[in-house]
Biopython code that builds the backbone (N, CA, C, O; Angstrom):
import numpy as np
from Bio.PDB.StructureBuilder import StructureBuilder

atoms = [
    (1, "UNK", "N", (39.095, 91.054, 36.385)),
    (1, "UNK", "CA", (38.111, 91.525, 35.429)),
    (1, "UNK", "C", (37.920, 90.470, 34.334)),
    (1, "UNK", "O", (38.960, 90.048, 33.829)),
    (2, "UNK", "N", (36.921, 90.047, 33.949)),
    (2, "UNK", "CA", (36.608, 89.156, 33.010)),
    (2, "UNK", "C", (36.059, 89.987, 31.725)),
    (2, "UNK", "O", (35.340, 90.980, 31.611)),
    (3, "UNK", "N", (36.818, 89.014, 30.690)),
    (3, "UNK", "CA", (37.218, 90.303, 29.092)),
    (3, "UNK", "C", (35.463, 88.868, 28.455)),
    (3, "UNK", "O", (35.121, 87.712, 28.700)),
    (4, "UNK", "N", (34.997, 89.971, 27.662)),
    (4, "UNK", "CA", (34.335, 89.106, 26.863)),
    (4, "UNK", "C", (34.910, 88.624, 25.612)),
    (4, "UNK", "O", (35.469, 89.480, 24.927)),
    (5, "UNK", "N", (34.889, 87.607, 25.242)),
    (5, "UNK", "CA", (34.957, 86.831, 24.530)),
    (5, "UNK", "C", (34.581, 86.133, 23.240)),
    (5, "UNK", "O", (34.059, 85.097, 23.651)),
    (6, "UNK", "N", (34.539, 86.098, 21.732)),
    (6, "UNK", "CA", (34.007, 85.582, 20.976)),
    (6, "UNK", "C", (34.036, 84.483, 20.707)),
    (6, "UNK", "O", (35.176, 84.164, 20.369)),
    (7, "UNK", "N", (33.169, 83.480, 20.667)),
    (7, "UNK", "CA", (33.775, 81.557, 20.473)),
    (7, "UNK", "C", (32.700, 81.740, 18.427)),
    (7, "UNK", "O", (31.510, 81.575, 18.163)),
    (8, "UNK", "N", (33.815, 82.099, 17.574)),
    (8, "UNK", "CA", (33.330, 81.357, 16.314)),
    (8, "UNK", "C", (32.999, 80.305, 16.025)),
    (8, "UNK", "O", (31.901, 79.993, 15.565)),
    (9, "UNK", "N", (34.331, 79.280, 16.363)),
    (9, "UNK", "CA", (33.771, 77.609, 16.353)),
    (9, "UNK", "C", (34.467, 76.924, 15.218)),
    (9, "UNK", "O", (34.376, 75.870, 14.588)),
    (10, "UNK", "N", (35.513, 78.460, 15.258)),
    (10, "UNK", "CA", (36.460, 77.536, 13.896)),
    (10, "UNK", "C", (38.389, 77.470, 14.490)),
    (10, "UNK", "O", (38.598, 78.375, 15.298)),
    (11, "UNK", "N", (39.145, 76.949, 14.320)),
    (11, "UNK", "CA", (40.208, 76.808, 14.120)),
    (11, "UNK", "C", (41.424, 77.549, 13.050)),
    (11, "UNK", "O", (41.337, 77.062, 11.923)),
    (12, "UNK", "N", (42.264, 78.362, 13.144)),
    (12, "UNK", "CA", (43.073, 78.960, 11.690)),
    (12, "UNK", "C", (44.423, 79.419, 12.300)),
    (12, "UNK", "O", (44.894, 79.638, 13.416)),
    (13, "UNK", "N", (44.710, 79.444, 11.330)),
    (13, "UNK", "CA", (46.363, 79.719, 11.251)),
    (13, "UNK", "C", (46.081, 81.063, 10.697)),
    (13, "UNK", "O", (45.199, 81.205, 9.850)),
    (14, "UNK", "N", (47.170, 82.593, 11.369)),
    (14, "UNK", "CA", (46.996, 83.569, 10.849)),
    (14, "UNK", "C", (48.248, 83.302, 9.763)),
    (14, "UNK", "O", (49.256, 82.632, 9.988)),
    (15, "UNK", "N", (47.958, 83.904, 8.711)),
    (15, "UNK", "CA", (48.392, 83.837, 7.314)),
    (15, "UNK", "C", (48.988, 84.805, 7.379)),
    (15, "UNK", "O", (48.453, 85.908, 7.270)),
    (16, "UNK", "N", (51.165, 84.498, 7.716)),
    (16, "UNK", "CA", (52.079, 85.681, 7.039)),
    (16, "UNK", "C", (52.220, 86.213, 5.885)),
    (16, "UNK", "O", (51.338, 85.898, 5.086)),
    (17, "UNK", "N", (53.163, 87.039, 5.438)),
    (17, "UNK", "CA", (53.195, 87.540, 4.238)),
    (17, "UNK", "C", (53.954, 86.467, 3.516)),
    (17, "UNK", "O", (53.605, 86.303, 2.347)),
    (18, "UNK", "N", (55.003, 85.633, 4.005)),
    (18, "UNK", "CA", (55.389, 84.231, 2.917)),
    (18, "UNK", "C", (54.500, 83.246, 2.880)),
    (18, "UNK", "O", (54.437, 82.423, 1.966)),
    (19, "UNK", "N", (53.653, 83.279, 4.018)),
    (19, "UNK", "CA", (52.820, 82.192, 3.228)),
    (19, "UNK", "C", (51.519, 82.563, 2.510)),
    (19, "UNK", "O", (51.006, 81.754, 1.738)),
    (20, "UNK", "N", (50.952, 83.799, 2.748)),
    (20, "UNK", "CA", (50.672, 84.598, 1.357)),
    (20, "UNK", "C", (50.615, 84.495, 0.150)),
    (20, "UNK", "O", (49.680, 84.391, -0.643)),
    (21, "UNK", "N", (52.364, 84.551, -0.004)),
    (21, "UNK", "CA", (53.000, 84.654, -1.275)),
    (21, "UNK", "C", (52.881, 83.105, -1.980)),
    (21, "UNK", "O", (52.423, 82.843, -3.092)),
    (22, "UNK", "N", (53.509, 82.055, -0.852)),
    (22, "UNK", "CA", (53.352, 80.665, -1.428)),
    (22, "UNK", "C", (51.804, 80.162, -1.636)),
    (22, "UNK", "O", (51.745, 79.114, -2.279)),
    (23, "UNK", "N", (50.546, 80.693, -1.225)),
    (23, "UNK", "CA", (49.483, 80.543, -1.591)),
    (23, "UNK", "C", (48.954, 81.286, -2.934)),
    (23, "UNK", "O", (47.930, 81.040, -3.572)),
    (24, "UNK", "N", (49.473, 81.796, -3.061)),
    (24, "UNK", "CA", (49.394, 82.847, -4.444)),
    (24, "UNK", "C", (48.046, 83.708, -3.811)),
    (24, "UNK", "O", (46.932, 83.628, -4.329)),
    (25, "UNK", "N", (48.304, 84.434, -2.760)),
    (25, "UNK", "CA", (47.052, 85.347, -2.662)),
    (25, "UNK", "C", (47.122, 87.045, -2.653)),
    (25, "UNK", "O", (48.166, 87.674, -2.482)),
    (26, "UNK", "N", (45.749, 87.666, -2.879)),
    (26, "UNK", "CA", (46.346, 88.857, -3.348)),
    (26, "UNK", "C", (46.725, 89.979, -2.602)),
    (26, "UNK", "O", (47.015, 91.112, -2.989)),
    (27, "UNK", "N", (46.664, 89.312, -1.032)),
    (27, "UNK", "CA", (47.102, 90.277, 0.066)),
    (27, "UNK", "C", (48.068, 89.352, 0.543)),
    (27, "UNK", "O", (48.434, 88.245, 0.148)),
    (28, "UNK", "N", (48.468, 90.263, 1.726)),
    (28, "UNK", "CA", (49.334, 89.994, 2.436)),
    (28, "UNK", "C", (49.131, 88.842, 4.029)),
    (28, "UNK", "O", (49.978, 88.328, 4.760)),
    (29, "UNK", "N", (48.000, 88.819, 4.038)),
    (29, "UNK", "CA", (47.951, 88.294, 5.408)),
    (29, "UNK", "C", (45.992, 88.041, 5.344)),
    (29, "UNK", "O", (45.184, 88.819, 4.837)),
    (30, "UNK", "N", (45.776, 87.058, 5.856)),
    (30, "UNK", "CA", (44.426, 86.614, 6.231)),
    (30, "UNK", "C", (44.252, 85.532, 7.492)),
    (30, "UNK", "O", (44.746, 85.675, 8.611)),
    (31, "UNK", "N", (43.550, 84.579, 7.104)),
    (31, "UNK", "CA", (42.992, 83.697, 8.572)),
    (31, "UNK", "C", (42.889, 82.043, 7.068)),
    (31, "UNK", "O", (42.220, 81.939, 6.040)),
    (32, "UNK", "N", (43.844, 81.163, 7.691)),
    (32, "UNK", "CA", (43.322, 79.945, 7.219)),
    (32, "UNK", "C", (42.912, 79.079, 7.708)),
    (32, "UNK", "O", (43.645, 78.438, 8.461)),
    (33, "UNK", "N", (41.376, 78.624, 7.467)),
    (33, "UNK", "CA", (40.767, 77.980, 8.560)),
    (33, "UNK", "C", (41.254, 76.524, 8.035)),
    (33, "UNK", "O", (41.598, 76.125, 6.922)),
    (34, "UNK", "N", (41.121, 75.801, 9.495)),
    (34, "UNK", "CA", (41.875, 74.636, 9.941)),
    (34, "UNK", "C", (40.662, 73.444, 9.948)),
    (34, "UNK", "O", (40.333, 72.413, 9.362)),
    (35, "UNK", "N", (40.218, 74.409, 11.115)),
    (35, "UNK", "CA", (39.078, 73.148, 11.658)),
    (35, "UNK", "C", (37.750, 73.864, 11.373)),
    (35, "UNK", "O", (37.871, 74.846, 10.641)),
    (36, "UNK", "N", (36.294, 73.531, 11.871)),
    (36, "UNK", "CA", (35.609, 74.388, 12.370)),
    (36, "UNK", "C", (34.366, 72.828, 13.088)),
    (36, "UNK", "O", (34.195, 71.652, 12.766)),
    (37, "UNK", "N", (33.754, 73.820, 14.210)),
    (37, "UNK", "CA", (33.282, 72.801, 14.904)),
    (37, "UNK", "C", (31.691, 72.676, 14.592)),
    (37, "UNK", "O", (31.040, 73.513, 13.967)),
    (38, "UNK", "N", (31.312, 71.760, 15.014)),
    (38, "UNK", "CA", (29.835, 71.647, 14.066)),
    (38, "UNK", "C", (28.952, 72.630, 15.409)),
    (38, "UNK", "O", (29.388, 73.200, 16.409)),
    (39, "UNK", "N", (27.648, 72.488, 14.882)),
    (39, "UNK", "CA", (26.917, 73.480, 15.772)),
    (39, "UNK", "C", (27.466, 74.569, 15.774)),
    (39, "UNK", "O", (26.700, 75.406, 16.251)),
    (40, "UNK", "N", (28.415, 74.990, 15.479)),
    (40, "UNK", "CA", (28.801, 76.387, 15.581)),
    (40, "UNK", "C", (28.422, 77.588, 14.673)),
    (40, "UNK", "O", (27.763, 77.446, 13.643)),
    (41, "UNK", "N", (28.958, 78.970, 15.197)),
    (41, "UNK", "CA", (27.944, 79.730, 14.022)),
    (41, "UNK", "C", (28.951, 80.040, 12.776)),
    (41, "UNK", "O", (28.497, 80.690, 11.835)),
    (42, "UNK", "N", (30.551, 79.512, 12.735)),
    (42, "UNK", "CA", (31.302, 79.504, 11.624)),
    (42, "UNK", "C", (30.739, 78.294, 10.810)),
    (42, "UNK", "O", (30.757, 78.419, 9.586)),
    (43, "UNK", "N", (30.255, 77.169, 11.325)),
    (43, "UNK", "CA", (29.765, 76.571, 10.420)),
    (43, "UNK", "C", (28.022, 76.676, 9.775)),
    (43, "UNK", "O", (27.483, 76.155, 8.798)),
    (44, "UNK", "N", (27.631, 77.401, 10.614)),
    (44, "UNK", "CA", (26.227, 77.844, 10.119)),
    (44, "UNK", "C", (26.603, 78.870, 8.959)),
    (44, "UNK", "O", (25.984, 78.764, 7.901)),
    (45, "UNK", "N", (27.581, 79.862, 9.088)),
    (45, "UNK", "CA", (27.509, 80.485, 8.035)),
    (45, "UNK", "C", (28.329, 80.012, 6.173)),
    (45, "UNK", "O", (28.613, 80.512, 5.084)),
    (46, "UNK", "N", (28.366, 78.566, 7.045)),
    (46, "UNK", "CA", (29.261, 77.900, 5.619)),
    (46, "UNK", "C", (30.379, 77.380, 5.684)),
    (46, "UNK", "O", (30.523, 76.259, 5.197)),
    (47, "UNK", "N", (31.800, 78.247, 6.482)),
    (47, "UNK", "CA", (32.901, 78.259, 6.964)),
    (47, "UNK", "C", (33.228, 76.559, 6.654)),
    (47, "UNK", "O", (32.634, 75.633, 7.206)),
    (48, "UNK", "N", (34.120, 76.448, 5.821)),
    (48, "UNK", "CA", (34.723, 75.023, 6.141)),
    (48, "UNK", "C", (36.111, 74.901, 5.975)),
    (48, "UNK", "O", (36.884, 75.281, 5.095)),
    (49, "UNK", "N", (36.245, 74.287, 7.017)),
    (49, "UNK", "CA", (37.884, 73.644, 7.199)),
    (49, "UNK", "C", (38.417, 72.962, 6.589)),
    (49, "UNK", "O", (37.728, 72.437, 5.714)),
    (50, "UNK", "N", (40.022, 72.515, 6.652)),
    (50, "UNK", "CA", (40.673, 72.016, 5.914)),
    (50, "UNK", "C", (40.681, 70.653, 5.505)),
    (50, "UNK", "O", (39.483, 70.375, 5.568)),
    (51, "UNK", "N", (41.320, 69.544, 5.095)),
    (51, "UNK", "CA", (41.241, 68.243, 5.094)),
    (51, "UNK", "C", (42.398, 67.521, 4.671)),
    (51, "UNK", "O", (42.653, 66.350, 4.954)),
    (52, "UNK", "N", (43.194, 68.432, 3.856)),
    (52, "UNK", "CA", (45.144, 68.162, 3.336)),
    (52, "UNK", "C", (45.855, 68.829, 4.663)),
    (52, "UNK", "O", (45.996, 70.007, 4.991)),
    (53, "UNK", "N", (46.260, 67.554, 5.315)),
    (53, "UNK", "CA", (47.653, 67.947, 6.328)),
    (53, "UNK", "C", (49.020, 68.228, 5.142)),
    (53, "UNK", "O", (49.255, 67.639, 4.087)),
    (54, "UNK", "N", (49.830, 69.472, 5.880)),
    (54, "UNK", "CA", (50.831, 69.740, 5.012)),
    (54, "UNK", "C", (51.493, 70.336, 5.814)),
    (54, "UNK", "O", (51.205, 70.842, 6.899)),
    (55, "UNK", "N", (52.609, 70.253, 5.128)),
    (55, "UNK", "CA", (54.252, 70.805, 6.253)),
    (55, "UNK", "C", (54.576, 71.832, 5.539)),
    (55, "UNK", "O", (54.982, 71.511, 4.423)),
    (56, "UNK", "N", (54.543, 73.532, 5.856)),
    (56, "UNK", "CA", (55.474, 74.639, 4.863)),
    (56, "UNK", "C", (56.486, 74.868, 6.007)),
    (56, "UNK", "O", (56.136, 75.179, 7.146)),
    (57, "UNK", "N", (57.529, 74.723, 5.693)),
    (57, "UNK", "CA", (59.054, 74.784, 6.600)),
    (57, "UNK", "C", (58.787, 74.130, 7.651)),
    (57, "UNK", "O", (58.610, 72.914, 7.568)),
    (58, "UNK", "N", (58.689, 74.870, 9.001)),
    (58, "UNK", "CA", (58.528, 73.728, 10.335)),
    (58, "UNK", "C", (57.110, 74.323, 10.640)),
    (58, "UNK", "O", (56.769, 74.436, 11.818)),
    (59, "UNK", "N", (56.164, 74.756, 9.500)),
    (59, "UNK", "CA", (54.688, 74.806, 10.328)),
    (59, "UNK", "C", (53.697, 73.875, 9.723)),
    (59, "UNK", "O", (53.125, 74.166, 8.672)),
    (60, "UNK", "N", (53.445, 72.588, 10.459)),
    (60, "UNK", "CA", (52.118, 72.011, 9.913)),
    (60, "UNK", "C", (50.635, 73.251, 10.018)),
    (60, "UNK", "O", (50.221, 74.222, 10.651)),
    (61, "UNK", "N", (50.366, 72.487, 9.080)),
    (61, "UNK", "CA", (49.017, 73.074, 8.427)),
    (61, "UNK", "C", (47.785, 72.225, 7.929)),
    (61, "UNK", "O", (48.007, 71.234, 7.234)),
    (62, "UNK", "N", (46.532, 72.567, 8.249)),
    (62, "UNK", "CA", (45.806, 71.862, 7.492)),
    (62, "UNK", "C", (44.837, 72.867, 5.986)),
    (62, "UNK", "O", (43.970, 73.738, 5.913)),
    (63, "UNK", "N", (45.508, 72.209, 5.223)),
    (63, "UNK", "CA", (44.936, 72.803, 3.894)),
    (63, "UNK", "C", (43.698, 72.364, 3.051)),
    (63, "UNK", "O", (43.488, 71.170, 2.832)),
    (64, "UNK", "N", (42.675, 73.602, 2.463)),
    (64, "UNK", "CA", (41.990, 72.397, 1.409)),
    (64, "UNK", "C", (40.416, 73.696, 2.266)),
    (64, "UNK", "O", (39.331, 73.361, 1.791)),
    (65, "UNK", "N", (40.332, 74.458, 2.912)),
    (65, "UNK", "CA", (39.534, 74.972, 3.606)),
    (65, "UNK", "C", (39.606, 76.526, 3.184)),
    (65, "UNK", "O", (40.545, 77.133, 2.667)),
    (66, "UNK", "N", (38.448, 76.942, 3.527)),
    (66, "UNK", "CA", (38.429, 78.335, 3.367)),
    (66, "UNK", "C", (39.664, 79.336, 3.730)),
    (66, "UNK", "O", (40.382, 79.011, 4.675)),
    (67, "UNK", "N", (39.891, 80.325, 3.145)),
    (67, "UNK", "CA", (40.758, 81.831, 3.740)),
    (67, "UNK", "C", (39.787, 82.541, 3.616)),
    (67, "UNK", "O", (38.958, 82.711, 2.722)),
    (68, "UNK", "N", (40.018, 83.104, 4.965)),
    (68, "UNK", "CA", (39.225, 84.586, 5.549)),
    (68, "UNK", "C", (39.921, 85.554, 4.949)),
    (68, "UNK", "O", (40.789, 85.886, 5.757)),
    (69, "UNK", "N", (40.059, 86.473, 3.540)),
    (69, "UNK", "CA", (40.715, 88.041, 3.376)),
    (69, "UNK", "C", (40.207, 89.053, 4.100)),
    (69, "UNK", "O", (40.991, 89.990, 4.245)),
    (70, "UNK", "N", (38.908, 89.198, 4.717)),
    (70, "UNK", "CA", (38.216, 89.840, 5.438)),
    (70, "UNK", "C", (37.165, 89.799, 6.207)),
    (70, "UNK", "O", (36.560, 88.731, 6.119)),
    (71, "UNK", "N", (36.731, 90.537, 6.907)),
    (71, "UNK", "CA", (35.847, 90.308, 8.180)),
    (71, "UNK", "C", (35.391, 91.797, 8.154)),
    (71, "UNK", "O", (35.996, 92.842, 8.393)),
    (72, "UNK", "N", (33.390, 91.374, 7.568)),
    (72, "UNK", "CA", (32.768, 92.687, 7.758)),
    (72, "UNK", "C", (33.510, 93.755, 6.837)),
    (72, "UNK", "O", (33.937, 94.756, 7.412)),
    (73, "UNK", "N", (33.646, 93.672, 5.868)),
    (73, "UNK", "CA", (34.205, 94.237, 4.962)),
    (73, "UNK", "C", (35.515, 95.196, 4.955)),
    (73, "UNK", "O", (35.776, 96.133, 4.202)),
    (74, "UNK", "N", (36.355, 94.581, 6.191)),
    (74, "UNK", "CA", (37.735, 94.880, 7.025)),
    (74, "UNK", "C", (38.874, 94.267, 6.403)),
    (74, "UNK", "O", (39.215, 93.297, 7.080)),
    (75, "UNK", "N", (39.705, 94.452, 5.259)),
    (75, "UNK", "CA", (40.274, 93.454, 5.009)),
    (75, "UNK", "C", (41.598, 93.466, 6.423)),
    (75, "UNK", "O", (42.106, 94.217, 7.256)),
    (76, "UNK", "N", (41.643, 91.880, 5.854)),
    (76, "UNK", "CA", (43.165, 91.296, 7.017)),
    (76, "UNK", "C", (44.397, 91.909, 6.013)),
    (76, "UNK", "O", (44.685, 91.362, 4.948)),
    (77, "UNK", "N", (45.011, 93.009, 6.471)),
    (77, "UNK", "CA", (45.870, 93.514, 5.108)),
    (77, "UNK", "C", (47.246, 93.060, 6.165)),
    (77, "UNK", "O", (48.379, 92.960, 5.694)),
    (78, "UNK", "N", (46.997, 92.850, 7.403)),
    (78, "UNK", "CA", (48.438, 92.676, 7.907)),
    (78, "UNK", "C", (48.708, 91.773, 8.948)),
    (78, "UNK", "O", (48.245, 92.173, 10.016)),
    (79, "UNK", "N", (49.550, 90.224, 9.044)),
    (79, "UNK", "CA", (49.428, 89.447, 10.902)),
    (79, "UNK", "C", (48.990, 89.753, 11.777)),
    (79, "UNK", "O", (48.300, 89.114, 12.572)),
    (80, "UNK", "N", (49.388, 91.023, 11.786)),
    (80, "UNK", "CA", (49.085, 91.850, 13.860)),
    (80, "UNK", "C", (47.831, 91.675, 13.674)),
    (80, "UNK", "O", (47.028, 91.975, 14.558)),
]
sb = StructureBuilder()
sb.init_structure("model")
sb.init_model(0)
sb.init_chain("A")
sb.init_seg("    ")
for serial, (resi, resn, name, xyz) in enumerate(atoms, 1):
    if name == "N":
        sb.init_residue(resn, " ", resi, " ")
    sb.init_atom(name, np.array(xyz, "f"), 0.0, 1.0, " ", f" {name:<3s}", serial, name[0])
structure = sb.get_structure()
């Protein structure tokens, strides 16, 4: 069975609750975008990615780009 699929066109790291906290944000969990690819409709709607590579414990990251807190007025209140 073939599942459909969404292609945004962006790249992110889902955002735990420590790195949350070390971002100083006011939830618990969101989407930090990384990359995003041109032509795409994350970048049609603005969406931009990161540009500071950075190490928090053993997870590289690219920082300096948008956080998603929500989607469609859904907030990301938790990882899962």
């Amino acid at each position: 069975m073939r599942e459909n699929r969404f292609w945004s066109g962006m790249e992110f790291e889902i955002i735990t609750p420590n790195l949350a906290k070390l971002l100083n944000l006011p939830q618990v969990s969101g989407l930090l975008v990384e990359k995003v690819a041109k032509g795409s409709m994350a970048k049609k709607a603005g969406v931009r990615g990161g540009y500071v590579p950075a190490t928090i414990g053993d997870v590289e990251l690219v920082l300096g780009g948008d956080i998603i807190l929500e989607i469609a007025e859904i907030p990301l209140n938790s990882p899962e």
